[in-house]
Steps between C-alpha positions, in 0.01 A plus 500: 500500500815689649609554137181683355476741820899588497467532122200741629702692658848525266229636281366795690873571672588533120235692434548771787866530397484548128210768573729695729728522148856613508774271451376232711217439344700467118709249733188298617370505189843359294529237796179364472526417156826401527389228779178409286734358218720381740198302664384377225838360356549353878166312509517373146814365540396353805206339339723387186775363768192264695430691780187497630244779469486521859855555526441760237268684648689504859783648305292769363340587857886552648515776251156635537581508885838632461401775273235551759768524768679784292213712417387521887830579635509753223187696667 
């Protein structure tokens, strides 16, 4: 549950910066595909290596909530 409302709010943070524009917002946008392929190598290889989906997705919620942490202290 935590995940899907943090991942609720990285969205709309991300949002509200990249529609301010300027540099930051070319910044946000570069890091958050840059930490979408990096996810996505992380949780295969996680999956390939046997760890558990759970463990997976915990992995992918410190992210979401650090990413969450960055944006707020940002505003």
């Amino acid at each position: 549950m935590w995940l899907g409302i943090e991942a609720n709010e990285v969205v709309a943070l991300r949002i509200m910066k990249i529609a301010s524009g300027g540099p930051d917002a070319f910044s946000e946008i570069q890091l958050m595909i840059a930490e979408k392929m990096t996810a996505g190598t992380e949780a295969s290889t996680s999956l390939i290596c046997g760890h558990s989906p759970v463990a997976v997705i915990a992995r992918y919620r410190e992210h979401v909530a650090n990413n969450r942490r960055r944006l707020l202290a940002a505003f």
